[in-house]
C-alpha positions in Angstrom: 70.0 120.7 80.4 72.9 118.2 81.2 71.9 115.7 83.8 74.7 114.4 86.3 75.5 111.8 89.1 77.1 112.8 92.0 79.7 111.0 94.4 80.0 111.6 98.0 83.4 110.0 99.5 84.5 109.8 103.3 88.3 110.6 103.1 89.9 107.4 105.2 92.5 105.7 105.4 95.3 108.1 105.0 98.3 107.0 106.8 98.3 107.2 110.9 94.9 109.2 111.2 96.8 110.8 114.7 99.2 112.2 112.3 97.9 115.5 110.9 101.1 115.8 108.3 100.3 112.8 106.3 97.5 114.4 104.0 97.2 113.9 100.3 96.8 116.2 97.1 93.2 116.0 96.3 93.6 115.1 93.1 95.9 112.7 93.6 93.7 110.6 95.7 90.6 110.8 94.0 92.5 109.7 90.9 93.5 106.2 93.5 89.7 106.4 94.6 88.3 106.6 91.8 89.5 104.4 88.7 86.4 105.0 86.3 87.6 108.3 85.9 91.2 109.6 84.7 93.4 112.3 86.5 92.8 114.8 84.0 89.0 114.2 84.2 89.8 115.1 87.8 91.5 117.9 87.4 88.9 119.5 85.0 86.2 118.5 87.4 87.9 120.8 89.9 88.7 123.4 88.1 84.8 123.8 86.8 84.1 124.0 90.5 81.8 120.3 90.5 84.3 119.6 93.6 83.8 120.5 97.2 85.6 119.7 100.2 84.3 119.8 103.8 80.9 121.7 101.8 83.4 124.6 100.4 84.1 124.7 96.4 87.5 123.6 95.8 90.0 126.1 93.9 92.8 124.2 93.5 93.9 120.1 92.3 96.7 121.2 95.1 94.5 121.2 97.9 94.8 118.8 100.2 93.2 116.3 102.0 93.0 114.3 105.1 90.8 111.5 107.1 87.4 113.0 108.1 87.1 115.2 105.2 84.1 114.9 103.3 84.3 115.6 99.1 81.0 115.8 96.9 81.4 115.3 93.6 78.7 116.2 90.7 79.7 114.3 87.3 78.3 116.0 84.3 76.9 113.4 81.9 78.7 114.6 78.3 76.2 111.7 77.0 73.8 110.7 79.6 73.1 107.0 79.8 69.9 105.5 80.0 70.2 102.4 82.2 67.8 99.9 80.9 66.8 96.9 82.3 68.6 93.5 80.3 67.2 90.1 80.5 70.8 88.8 80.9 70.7 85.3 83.3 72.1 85.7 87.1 73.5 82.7 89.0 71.8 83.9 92.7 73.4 82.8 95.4 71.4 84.4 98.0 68.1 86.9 97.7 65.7 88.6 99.8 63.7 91.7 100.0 67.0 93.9 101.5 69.8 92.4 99.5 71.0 90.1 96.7 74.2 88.0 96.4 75.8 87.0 92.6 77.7 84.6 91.7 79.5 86.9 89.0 80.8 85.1 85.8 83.9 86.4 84.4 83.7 88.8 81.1 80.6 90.4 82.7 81.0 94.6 84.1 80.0 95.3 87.8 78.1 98.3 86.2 77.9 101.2 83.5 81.2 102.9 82.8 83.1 104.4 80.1 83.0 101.4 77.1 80.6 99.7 78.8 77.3 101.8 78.9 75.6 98.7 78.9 75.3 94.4 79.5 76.3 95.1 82.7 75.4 93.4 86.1 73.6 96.5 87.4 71.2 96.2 83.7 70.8 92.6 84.4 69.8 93.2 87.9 67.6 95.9 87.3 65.5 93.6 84.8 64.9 91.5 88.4 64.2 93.4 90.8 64.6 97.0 92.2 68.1 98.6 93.7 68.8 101.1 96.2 69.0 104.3 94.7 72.3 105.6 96.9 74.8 104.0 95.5 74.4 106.6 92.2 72.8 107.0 88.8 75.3 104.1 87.4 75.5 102.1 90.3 72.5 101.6 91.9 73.3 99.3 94.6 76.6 98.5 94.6 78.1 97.9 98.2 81.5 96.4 96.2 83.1 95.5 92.6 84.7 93.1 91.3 86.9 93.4 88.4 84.8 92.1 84.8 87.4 89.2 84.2 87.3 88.0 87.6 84.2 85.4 88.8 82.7 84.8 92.0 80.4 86.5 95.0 79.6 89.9 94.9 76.6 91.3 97.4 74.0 94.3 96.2 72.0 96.3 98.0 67.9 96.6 97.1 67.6 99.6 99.8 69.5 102.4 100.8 69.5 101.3 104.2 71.2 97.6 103.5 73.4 99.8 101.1 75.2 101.8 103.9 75.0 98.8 106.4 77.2 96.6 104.3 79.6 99.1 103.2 80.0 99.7 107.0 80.9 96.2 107.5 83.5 96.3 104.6 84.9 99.5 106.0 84.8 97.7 109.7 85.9 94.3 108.3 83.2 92.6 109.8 81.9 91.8 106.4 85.1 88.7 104.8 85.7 88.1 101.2 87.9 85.0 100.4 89.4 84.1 96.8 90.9 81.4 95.0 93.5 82.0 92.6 96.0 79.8 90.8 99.4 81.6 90.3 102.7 80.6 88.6 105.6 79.4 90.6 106.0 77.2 94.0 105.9 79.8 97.4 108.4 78.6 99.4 106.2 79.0 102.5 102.7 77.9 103.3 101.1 80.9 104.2 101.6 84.8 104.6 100.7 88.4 104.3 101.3 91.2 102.3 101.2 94.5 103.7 101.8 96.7 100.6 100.3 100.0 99.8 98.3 100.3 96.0 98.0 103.2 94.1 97.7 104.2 90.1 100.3 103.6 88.2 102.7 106.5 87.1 102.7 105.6 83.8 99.7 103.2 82.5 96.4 104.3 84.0 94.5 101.3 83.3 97.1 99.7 86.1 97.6 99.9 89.8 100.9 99.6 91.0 102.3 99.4 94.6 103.0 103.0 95.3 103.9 104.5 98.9 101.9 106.0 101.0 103.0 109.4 100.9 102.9 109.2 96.6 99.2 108.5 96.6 98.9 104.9 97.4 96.2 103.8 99.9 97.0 101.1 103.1 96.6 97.3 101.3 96.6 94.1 102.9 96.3 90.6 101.6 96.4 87.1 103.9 97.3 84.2 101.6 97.5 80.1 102.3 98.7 77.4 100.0 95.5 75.4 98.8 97.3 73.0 96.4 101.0 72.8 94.9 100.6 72.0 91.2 104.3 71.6 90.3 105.4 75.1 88.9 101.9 76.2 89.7 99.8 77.0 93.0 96.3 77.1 94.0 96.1 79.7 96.5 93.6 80.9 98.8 93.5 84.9 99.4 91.7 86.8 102.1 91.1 90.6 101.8 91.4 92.9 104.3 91.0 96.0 102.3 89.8 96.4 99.0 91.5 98.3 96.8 91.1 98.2 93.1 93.0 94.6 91.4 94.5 94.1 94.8 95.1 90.4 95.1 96.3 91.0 91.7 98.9 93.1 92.2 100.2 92.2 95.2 100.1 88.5 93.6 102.7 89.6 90.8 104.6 92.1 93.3 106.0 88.9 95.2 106.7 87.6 91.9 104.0 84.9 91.9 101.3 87.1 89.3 97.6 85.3 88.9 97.3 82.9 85.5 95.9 84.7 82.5 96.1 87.7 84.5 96.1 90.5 81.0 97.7 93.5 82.6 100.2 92.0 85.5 101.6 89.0 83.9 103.9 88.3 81.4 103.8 84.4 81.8 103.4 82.4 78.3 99.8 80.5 78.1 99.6 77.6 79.8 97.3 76.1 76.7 93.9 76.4 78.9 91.2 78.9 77.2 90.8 81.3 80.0 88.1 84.0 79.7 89.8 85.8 81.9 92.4 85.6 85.3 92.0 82.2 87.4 90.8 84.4 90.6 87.5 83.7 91.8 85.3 85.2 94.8 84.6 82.3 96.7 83.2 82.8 99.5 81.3 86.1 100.4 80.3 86.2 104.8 78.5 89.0 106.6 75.8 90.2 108.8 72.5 90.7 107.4 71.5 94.2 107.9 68.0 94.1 109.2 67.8 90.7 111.0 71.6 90.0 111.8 71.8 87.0 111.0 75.1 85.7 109.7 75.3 84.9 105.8 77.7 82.7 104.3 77.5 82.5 100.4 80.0 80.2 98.9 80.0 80.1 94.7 81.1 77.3 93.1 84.4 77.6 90.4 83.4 78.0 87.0 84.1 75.6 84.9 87.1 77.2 83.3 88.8 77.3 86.4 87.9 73.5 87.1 89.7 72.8 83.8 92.9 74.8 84.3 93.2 72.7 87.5 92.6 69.7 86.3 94.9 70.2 83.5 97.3 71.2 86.0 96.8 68.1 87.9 97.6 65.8 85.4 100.4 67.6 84.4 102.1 66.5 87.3 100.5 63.1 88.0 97.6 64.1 90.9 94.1 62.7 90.2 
Protein backbone atom coordinates (compact mmCIF):
# COMPACT_ATOMS: atom_id res chain seq x y z
CA UNK A 1 0.00 0.00 0.00
CA UNK A 2 1.14 3.57 -0.86
CA UNK A 3 1.46 5.72 2.11
CA UNK A 4 0.60 9.66 1.72
CA UNK A 5 0.66 13.12 3.42
CA UNK A 6 -2.10 15.17 3.35
CA UNK A 7 -2.48 19.15 3.25
CA UNK A 8 -5.25 21.02 4.63
CA UNK A 9 -5.33 24.81 3.40
CA UNK A 10 -7.70 27.74 4.52
CA UNK A 11 -8.41 29.57 1.23
CA UNK A 12 -7.54 33.49 2.19
CA UNK A 13 -6.57 36.18 0.90
CA UNK A 14 -8.40 36.39 -2.32
CA UNK A 15 -8.90 39.91 -3.38
CA UNK A 16 -11.68 42.04 -1.26
CA UNK A 17 -13.16 39.01 0.74
CA UNK A 18 -16.77 41.28 0.54
CA UNK A 19 -16.52 40.68 -3.03
CA UNK A 20 -17.95 37.28 -3.96
CA UNK A 21 -16.76 37.71 -7.89
CA UNK A 22 -13.12 37.72 -7.27
CA UNK A 23 -12.59 33.82 -6.89
CA UNK A 24 -9.81 31.84 -8.36
CA UNK A 25 -9.49 28.55 -10.47
CA UNK A 26 -8.55 25.93 -8.02
CA UNK A 27 -5.80 24.84 -9.67
CA UNK A 28 -4.48 27.87 -10.32
CA UNK A 29 -4.13 28.81 -6.78
CA UNK A 30 -2.91 25.78 -5.36
CA UNK A 31 -0.19 25.91 -8.08
CA UNK A 32 0.68 29.85 -6.19
CA UNK A 33 0.08 28.02 -2.76
CA UNK A 34 1.86 25.45 -3.15
CA UNK A 35 5.42 25.65 -4.90
CA UNK A 36 6.82 22.10 -3.96
CA UNK A 37 4.48 20.85 -6.30
CA UNK A 38 4.02 21.64 -10.22
CA UNK A 39 0.59 22.52 -11.96
CA UNK A 40 0.36 19.43 -13.71
CA UNK A 41 1.00 17.52 -10.39
CA UNK A 42 -2.11 19.50 -9.50
CA UNK A 43 -4.05 18.87 -12.02
CA UNK A 44 -3.51 15.02 -11.77
CA UNK A 45 -4.13 15.23 -8.09
CA UNK A 46 -7.61 16.44 -8.96
CA UNK A 47 -8.52 14.48 -11.47
CA UNK A 48 -7.66 11.10 -9.28
CA UNK A 49 -10.15 12.65 -6.93
CA UNK A 50 -7.14 13.19 -3.76
CA UNK A 51 -8.77 16.90 -3.84
CA UNK A 52 -11.83 18.08 -1.92
CA UNK A 53 -13.30 21.29 -1.49
CA UNK A 54 -15.56 22.45 1.34
CA UNK A 55 -15.48 18.20 2.22
CA UNK A 56 -16.95 17.40 -1.40
CA UNK A 57 -14.51 15.54 -4.11
CA UNK A 58 -13.53 17.97 -6.67
CA UNK A 59 -14.37 17.15 -10.46
CA UNK A 60 -12.86 19.66 -12.15
CA UNK A 61 -9.14 21.88 -12.11
CA UNK A 62 -12.01 24.61 -13.32
CA UNK A 63 -13.61 24.79 -10.15
CA UNK A 64 -13.30 27.60 -8.28
CA UNK A 65 -12.49 29.01 -5.24
CA UNK A 66 -12.92 31.64 -2.75
CA UNK A 67 -11.94 32.95 0.99
CA UNK A 68 -13.45 30.57 3.59
CA UNK A 69 -13.23 27.58 1.55
CA UNK A 70 -11.50 24.78 2.99
CA UNK A 71 -9.38 22.17 0.44
CA UNK A 72 -7.81 18.74 1.73
CA UNK A 73 -5.34 17.47 -0.07
CA UNK A 74 -3.96 13.59 0.21
CA UNK A 75 -0.36 13.36 -1.68
CA UNK A 76 0.46 9.92 -2.75
CA UNK A 77 4.01 9.05 -1.93
CA UNK A 78 5.35 7.51 -5.58
CA UNK A 79 8.57 6.77 -3.30
CA UNK A 80 7.80 7.26 0.29
CA UNK A 81 10.57 9.01 2.26
CA UNK A 82 11.79 7.94 5.42
CA UNK A 83 12.66 11.03 7.45
CA UNK A 84 15.59 10.17 9.50
CA UNK A 85 17.08 11.97 12.14
CA UNK A 86 20.78 13.79 10.91
CA UNK A 87 23.36 14.90 13.37
CA UNK A 88 23.78 18.08 11.26
CA UNK A 89 24.88 21.26 13.78
CA UNK A 90 22.02 24.00 14.54
CA UNK A 91 22.98 27.53 15.50
CA UNK A 92 19.85 27.97 18.28
CA UNK A 93 18.69 31.05 18.88
CA UNK A 94 16.01 30.40 21.23
CA UNK A 95 14.51 26.79 22.67
CA UNK A 96 12.12 25.58 25.01
CA UNK A 97 9.76 22.70 25.53
CA UNK A 98 6.91 24.39 22.95
CA UNK A 99 9.10 25.93 20.28
CA UNK A 100 12.59 26.35 18.75
CA UNK A 101 14.13 29.29 16.83
CA UNK A 102 17.19 28.74 14.05
CA UNK A 103 19.38 30.73 12.92
CA UNK A 104 19.30 29.02 9.31
CA UNK A 105 22.63 29.08 7.27
CA UNK A 106 22.30 29.51 3.68
CA UNK A 107 22.69 26.27 1.35
CA UNK A 108 20.68 24.34 4.01
CA UNK A 109 16.56 23.08 2.81
CA UNK A 110 13.69 24.13 5.28
CA UNK A 111 12.60 20.48 4.84
CA UNK A 112 12.20 17.19 2.53
CA UNK A 113 11.07 17.96 -1.06
CA UNK A 114 11.53 16.85 -4.46
CA UNK A 115 15.71 16.74 -4.77
CA UNK A 116 16.14 17.09 -1.47
CA UNK A 117 14.71 13.96 0.45
CA UNK A 118 17.20 14.56 2.83
CA UNK A 119 20.12 17.07 5.02
CA UNK A 120 17.48 19.05 5.60
CA UNK A 121 16.53 21.37 8.64
CA UNK A 122 13.55 19.30 9.64
CA UNK A 123 16.32 15.83 9.66
CA UNK A 124 18.68 17.94 11.61
CA UNK A 125 15.98 18.94 14.05
CA UNK A 126 14.53 15.77 14.46
CA UNK A 127 18.03 14.33 15.63
CA UNK A 128 17.37 17.11 18.70
CA UNK A 129 14.43 17.00 19.85
CA UNK A 130 10.76 16.02 18.91
CA UNK A 131 8.25 18.20 16.39
CA UNK A 132 4.69 18.70 16.17
CA UNK A 133 3.21 16.23 14.16
CA UNK A 134 0.64 18.85 12.19
CA UNK A 135 2.53 20.47 10.17
CA UNK A 136 2.68 17.00 7.77
CA UNK A 137 4.72 13.83 7.10
CA UNK A 138 7.61 16.20 5.52
CA UNK A 139 7.28 19.06 7.66
CA UNK A 140 6.85 18.29 10.96
CA UNK A 141 6.80 21.60 12.58
CA UNK A 142 7.15 24.12 10.23
CA UNK A 143 5.17 27.39 11.19
CA UNK A 144 7.31 29.19 8.00
CA UNK A 145 10.14 28.63 5.30
CA UNK A 146 12.73 30.25 4.28
CA UNK A 147 14.13 29.86 0.89
CA UNK A 148 17.67 27.24 1.20
CA UNK A 149 20.04 30.11 -0.08
CA UNK A 150 18.77 32.58 2.21
CA UNK A 151 20.21 32.78 6.12
CA UNK A 152 18.70 33.86 9.14
CA UNK A 153 15.63 33.20 11.88
CA UNK A 154 13.21 30.82 11.16
CA UNK A 155 10.76 29.53 14.29
CA UNK A 156 9.47 25.64 14.69
CA UNK A 157 6.95 24.28 16.43
CA UNK A 158 7.63 21.04 19.00
CA UNK A 159 3.60 20.78 19.52
CA UNK A 160 0.73 20.96 17.60
CA UNK A 161 -0.69 23.53 19.74
CA UNK A 162 2.49 26.15 19.40
CA UNK A 163 2.20 25.03 15.62
CA UNK A 164 -1.30 26.55 14.96
CA UNK A 165 -0.69 29.54 17.47
CA UNK A 166 2.20 30.94 15.51
CA UNK A 167 0.87 30.39 12.16
CA UNK A 168 -2.13 32.52 13.58
CA UNK A 169 0.21 35.29 14.42
CA UNK A 170 1.77 35.19 10.89
CA UNK A 171 -1.71 35.13 9.40
CA UNK A 172 -2.68 38.08 11.99
CA UNK A 173 0.67 39.86 11.64
CA UNK A 174 1.23 39.96 15.16
CA UNK A 175 4.15 37.64 14.73
CA UNK A 176 7.25 40.42 12.48
CA UNK A 177 10.00 39.11 10.37
CA UNK A 178 12.68 41.78 9.38
CA UNK A 179 15.61 41.15 6.68
CA UNK A 180 18.74 42.58 5.55
CA UNK A 181 19.62 42.54 2.11
CA UNK A 182 22.24 44.29 0.00
CA UNK A 183 20.90 45.08 -3.50
CA UNK A 184 22.49 46.77 -6.60
CA UNK A 185 21.94 50.40 -7.43
CA UNK A 186 21.34 53.76 -5.17
CA UNK A 187 17.19 54.10 -4.25
CA UNK A 188 16.58 57.50 -4.77
CA UNK A 189 14.44 57.60 -1.57
CA UNK A 190 15.07 56.48 1.98
CA UNK A 191 12.34 54.37 2.60
CA UNK A 192 9.08 52.76 1.03
CA UNK A 193 6.59 50.16 0.24
CA UNK A 194 5.79 47.82 -2.29
CA UNK A 195 2.38 46.74 -2.67
CA UNK A 196 2.63 44.18 -5.58
CA UNK A 197 0.79 41.01 -5.96
CA UNK A 198 3.20 37.52 -6.52
CA UNK A 199 2.21 34.62 -8.26
CA UNK A 200 4.08 31.66 -10.50
CA UNK A 201 5.58 32.61 -13.28
CA UNK A 202 3.89 31.88 -16.76
CA UNK A 203 6.70 30.51 -18.16
CA UNK A 204 9.55 29.26 -15.63
CA UNK A 205 8.06 27.42 -12.62
CA UNK A 206 10.90 27.44 -10.50
CA UNK A 207 10.09 31.55 -10.46
CA UNK A 208 7.55 33.84 -9.01
CA UNK A 209 6.66 36.73 -10.87
CA UNK A 210 4.43 39.75 -10.01
CA UNK A 211 1.22 38.59 -11.45
CA UNK A 212 -2.33 40.34 -10.80
CA UNK A 213 -4.68 39.43 -8.78
CA UNK A 214 -7.28 38.16 -10.91
CA UNK A 215 -4.39 35.87 -12.97
CA UNK A 216 -3.51 33.93 -9.84
CA UNK A 217 -1.24 36.10 -7.90
CA UNK A 218 -1.92 36.46 -4.13
CA UNK A 219 -1.97 40.22 -2.12
CA UNK A 220 2.11 41.02 -1.29
CA UNK A 221 3.53 43.71 0.63
CA UNK A 222 7.06 44.60 1.47
CA UNK A 223 8.18 47.82 3.83
CA UNK A 224 11.84 48.73 3.02
CA UNK A 225 14.43 51.50 4.66
CA UNK A 226 17.87 52.38 3.55
CA UNK A 227 20.46 50.86 6.11
CA UNK A 228 23.63 51.92 4.36
CA UNK A 229 24.50 53.50 0.79
CA UNK A 230 27.54 51.61 -0.50
CA UNK A 231 28.14 53.60 -3.70
CA UNK A 232 26.25 51.62 -6.52
CA UNK A 233 25.21 49.29 -3.78
CA UNK A 234 22.62 49.44 -0.73
CA UNK A 235 22.16 47.76 2.44
CA UNK A 236 18.57 47.55 2.93
CA UNK A 237 16.42 46.60 5.63
CA UNK A 238 13.01 44.72 4.60
CA UNK A 239 9.94 44.08 6.66
CA UNK A 240 7.26 41.50 5.55
CA UNK A 241 3.94 41.82 5.85
CA UNK A 242 2.89 38.71 3.97
CA UNK A 243 4.81 35.95 3.12
CA UNK A 244 4.69 34.77 -0.06
CA UNK A 245 7.17 32.48 -1.61
CA UNK A 246 10.89 34.65 -2.72
CA UNK A 247 8.93 37.85 -1.88
CA UNK A 248 11.47 40.37 -0.93
CA UNK A 249 13.13 38.90 -3.80
CA UNK A 250 11.04 39.59 -6.31
CA UNK A 251 9.69 42.61 -5.46
CA UNK A 252 13.49 43.68 -4.88
CA UNK A 253 14.29 43.14 -8.73
CA UNK A 254 10.66 44.38 -9.83
CA UNK A 255 11.67 48.03 -8.74
CA UNK A 256 14.79 47.36 -10.50
CA UNK A 257 17.06 47.08 -7.44
CA UNK A 258 17.25 42.78 -7.47
CA UNK A 259 19.18 41.19 -4.15
CA UNK A 260 23.23 40.46 -4.85
CA UNK A 261 23.92 36.87 -5.95
CA UNK A 262 20.30 36.52 -6.16
CA UNK A 263 20.44 33.01 -8.96
CA UNK A 264 17.07 33.34 -10.48
CA UNK A 265 16.08 37.31 -10.39
CA UNK A 266 19.30 38.93 -11.23
CA UNK A 267 21.27 39.39 -14.05
CA UNK A 268 23.99 41.60 -12.37
CA UNK A 269 27.79 40.51 -13.10
CA UNK A 270 29.62 39.14 -9.72
CA UNK A 271 30.76 41.52 -7.67
CA UNK A 272 34.08 39.21 -6.93
CA UNK A 273 32.75 38.12 -3.23
CA UNK A 274 32.05 34.15 -2.96
CA UNK A 275 28.50 34.18 -2.00
CA UNK A 276 26.85 30.79 -1.09
CA UNK A 277 23.89 32.11 -1.91
CA UNK A 278 21.68 35.73 -2.16
CA UNK A 279 22.93 38.50 0.50
CA UNK A 280 19.31 38.42 2.26
CA UNK A 281 19.25 37.37 5.72
CA UNK A 282 16.34 36.89 8.41
CA UNK A 283 17.44 39.04 11.04
CA UNK A 284 15.28 39.48 13.40
CA UNK A 285 12.44 37.04 14.07
CA UNK A 286 9.52 38.82 17.10
CA UNK A 287 6.36 37.16 18.42
CA UNK A 288 4.26 36.01 21.23
CA UNK A 289 5.07 32.97 22.90
CA UNK A 290 2.16 30.62 22.64
CA UNK A 291 1.66 29.23 26.07
CA UNK A 292 3.09 32.01 28.44
CA UNK A 293 2.78 35.23 26.11
CA UNK A 294 5.62 36.53 26.64
CA UNK A 295 7.20 38.55 23.89
CA UNK A 296 10.23 36.91 21.97
CA UNK A 297 12.71 38.85 20.16
CA UNK A 298 15.44 36.61 18.37
CA UNK A 299 17.94 38.57 16.42
CA UNK A 300 20.77 36.27 14.40
CA UNK A 301 23.84 37.56 13.69
CA UNK A 302 25.08 37.93 9.64
CA UNK A 303 27.06 35.21 8.45
CA UNK A 304 30.20 35.83 7.73
CA UNK A 305 29.82 35.88 4.02
CA UNK A 306 27.48 38.63 4.28
CA UNK A 307 29.98 40.57 6.67
CA UNK A 308 32.62 40.18 3.85
CA UNK A 309 30.41 41.42 0.88
CA UNK A 310 30.00 44.54 3.11
CA UNK A 311 33.10 45.12 3.97
CA UNK A 312 34.29 44.71 0.52
CA UNK A 313 31.80 47.06 -0.39
CA UNK A 314 32.94 49.52 2.17
CA UNK A 315 36.25 49.88 1.03
CA UNK A 316 35.28 50.05 -2.35
CA UNK A 317 34.11 53.35 -1.73
CA UNK A 318 36.40 54.58 1.12
CA UNK A 319 33.90 53.89 4.52
CA UNK A 320 35.70 52.06 7.40
Amino acid sequence: MKSESSIFIQVEDIGNPTESKLAQRLDLWLANELPDLSRSRIQNLISQGNVTLNESICKSKKENVKNGDRIHIAIPDAEPLDLKPEAIPLDILYEDDFLIIINKPAGLVVHPAAGHPNGTLVNALLSHCPLAEIGGVLRPGIVHRLDKDTSGAIVVAKTDFAHQNLQAQLKAKTARRQYLGVVYGALKTEKGTIDLPIGRHPVDRKKMAVVTIEKGGRAAVTHWQIKERLGNYTLMHFQLETGRTHQIRVHAAQIGHPIIGDPLYSSHPDIGVNLTGQALHAWQLKLQHPVSGESIEAIAPLPNEFNTLLAVLRRRVGVH
